[in-house]
N, C-alpha and C positions, 0 to 999 in steps of 0.2 A: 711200437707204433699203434696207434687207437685203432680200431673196426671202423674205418670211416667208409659212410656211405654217401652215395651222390645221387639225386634225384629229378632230371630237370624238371624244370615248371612252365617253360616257353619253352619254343623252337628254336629263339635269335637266343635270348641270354636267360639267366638264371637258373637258379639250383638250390633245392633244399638238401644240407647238411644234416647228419645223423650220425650216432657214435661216437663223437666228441664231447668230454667231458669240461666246457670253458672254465667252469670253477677250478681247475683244478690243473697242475702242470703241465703243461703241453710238449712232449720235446720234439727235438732238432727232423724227425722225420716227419711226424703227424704235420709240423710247421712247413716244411717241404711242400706237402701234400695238400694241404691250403690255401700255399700261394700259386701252387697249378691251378687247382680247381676256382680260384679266384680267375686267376688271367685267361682261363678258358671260359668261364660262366659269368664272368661280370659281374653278377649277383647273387651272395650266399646269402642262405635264410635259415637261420639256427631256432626254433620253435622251443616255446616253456621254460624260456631263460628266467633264473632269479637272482638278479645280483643288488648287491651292495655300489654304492660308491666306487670303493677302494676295488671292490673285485671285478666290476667291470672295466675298469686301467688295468688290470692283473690281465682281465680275460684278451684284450686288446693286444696286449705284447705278443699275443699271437700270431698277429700280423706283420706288427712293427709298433717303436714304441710311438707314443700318444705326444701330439704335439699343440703346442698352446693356440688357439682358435683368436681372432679376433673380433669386434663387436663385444669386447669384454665384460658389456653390462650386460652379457645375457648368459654369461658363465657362472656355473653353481659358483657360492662364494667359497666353500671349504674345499672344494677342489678343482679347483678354475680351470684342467684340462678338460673338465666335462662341460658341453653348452647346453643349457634346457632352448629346445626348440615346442614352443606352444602357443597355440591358437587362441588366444582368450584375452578381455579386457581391448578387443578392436585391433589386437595388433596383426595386419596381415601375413601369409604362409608365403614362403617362394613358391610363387606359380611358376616364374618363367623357368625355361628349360636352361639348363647352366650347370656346370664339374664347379667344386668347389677351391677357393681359396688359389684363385690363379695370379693373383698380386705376391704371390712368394715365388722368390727363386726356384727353389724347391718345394714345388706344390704338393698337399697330402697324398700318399698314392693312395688310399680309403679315407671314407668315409664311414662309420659304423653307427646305426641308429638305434636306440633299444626302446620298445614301447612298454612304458610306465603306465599313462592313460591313453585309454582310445575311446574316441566315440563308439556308439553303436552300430552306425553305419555310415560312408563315407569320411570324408578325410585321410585319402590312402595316399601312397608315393610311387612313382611311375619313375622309370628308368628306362631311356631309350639303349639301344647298341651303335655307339657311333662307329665302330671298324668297318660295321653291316654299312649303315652310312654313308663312310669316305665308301667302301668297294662298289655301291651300286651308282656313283657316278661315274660318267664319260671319261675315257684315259687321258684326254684334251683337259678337260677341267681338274683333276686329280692332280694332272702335274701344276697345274696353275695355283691350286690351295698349297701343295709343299713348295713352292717358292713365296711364300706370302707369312710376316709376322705380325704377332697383337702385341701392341702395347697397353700393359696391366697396369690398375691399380686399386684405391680400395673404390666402393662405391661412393657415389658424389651426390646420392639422394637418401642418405641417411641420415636425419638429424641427431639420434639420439648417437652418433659416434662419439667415442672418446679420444679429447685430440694427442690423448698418449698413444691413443692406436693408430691415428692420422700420422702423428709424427712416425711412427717405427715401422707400420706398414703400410704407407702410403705410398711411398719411391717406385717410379717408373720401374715394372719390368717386363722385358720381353722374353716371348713364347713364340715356339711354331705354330702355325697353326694347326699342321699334323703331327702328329707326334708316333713314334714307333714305340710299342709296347716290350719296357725289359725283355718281361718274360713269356710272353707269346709270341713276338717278334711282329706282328700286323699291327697293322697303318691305322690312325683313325685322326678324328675331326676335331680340336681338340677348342675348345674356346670359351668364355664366361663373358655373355652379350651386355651386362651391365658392369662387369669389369672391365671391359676393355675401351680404350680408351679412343683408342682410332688403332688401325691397322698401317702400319710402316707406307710412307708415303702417298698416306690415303688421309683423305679431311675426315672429320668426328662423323658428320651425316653418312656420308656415303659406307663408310666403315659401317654404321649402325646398320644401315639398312641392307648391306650386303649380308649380315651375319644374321638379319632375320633371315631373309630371304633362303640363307642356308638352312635355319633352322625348320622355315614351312616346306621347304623344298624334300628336307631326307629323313626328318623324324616322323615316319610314319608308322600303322597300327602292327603292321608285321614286324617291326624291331622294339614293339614296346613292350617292356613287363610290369603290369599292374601289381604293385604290393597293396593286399587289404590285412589292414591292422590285424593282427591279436594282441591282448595285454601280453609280454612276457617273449614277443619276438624280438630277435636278435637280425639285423640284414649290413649286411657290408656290402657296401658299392665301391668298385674301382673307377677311381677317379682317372685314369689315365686313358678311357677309352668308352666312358658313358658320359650323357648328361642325364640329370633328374630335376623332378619339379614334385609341390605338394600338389594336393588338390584341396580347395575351402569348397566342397560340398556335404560338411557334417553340419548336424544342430548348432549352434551357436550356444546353447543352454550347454552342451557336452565339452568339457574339457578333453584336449590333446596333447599332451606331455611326451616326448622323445624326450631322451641322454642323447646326443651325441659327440662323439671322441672322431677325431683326425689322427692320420696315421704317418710319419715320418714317410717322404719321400724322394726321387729323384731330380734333379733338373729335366724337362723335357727337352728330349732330343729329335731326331728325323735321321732314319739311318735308312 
């Protein structure tokens, strides 16, 4: 097993990784020890990564294997599990707060983003703790969001979609809207505000506006961790118990280039 080291960087969530070799085989215990320190720190941060293509799919099985992304016109074309996420030529950064890819049955349990380019300053990625979240609501309301589902699908304000990706992953699905974590066992707030389509027995508005409404309500500064780029950083987000958002405050003249890969996961449940 590696010399892995854990280092937080917040209070609520994250943690820099050290002693792990991603280039290079990982086994069955260092992998153990990964998906702990994932489901405890929500965000790992692997510093001075240099991958290829191929070796960052390699690096990822780490987690679990890499699952094909949709919006597939913004997938490298020679290896289409990898999406280029970049600021340039007008096209806007997800600001809003949102877990990804919740129109699948089985949504990615990671996200992994590797920075290629980065601005100089600004353009960074912020990751709330939603378990911090759901726990500092009222036990009244708490039990009121674990009786409540979203129905998913893909976004409905994207033009440049392809309707091979409308056709395959367009289908109604439903999620809890809390969701219990595998492998930490705690509760959190689980939902993607322009995926969803309305909430089970709720009309589209009211849906909407209730799920902002959460999201100014509990994502606040004490559960949030600020990633500022380096070239060469590696961060994996669990998607089963964060939301995250870009931010478009870099130069416009500076390009921003991420990889990022999705990671094989669970159906969400509520246990």
């Amino acid at each position: 097993m590696a010399d892995i080291r854990i280092t937080p960087l917040h209070p609520s969530l994250g943690a820099e990784v050290s002693g792990v070799d991603l280039n290079a085989p990982v086994d069955a215990d260092t992998r153990a020890a990964l998906a702990r320190a994932l489901g405890e720190h929500l965000v790992l941060v692997f510093r001075d990564q240099a991958f290829t293509a191929p070796q960052y799919l390699a690096a990822a099985e780490a987690f679990a294997p890499p699952m094909r992304q949709h919006y597939s016109q913004n997938n490298m074309p020679e290896f289409p599990d990898i999406g280029l996420v970049q600021a340039k030529a007008g096209r806007p950064p997800a600001e809003m707060w949102h877990t990804d890819h919740t129109n699948r049955e089985r949504p990615p349990m990671a996200t992994l983003l590797y920075g290629v380019e980065v601005p100089s300053r600004g353009g960074g990625t912020s990751i709330a703790n939603m378990r911090a979240a759901f726990a500092a609501l009222p036990d009244t309301e708490q039990r009121r969001l674990e009786g409540l589902r979203t129905i998913n699908s893909l976004d409905s304000d994207r033009p440049d979609t392809r309707a091979e990706d409308r056709a395959k992953y367009g289908a109604p699905i439903i999620h809890p809207m809390v969701r219990t974590h595998p492998v930490h066992g705690s509760k959190a707030i689980y939902f993607h505000i322009t995926k969803t389509l309305n909430i089970e027995g709720m009309a589209a508005e009211a849906s909407r506006a209730m799920l902002q409404d959460l999201i100014d309500r509990t994502i606040t500064r004490e559960i949030v961790y600020h990633h500022r780029w380096r070239r060469g950083d590696l961060i994996v987000i669990d998607n089963r118990a964060t939301m995250h958002r870009a931010h478009h405050d870099h130069d416009p003249r500076e390009n921003r280039l991420l990889w990022r890969i999705i990671v094989e996961g669970d159906c969400p449940t509520l246990v």
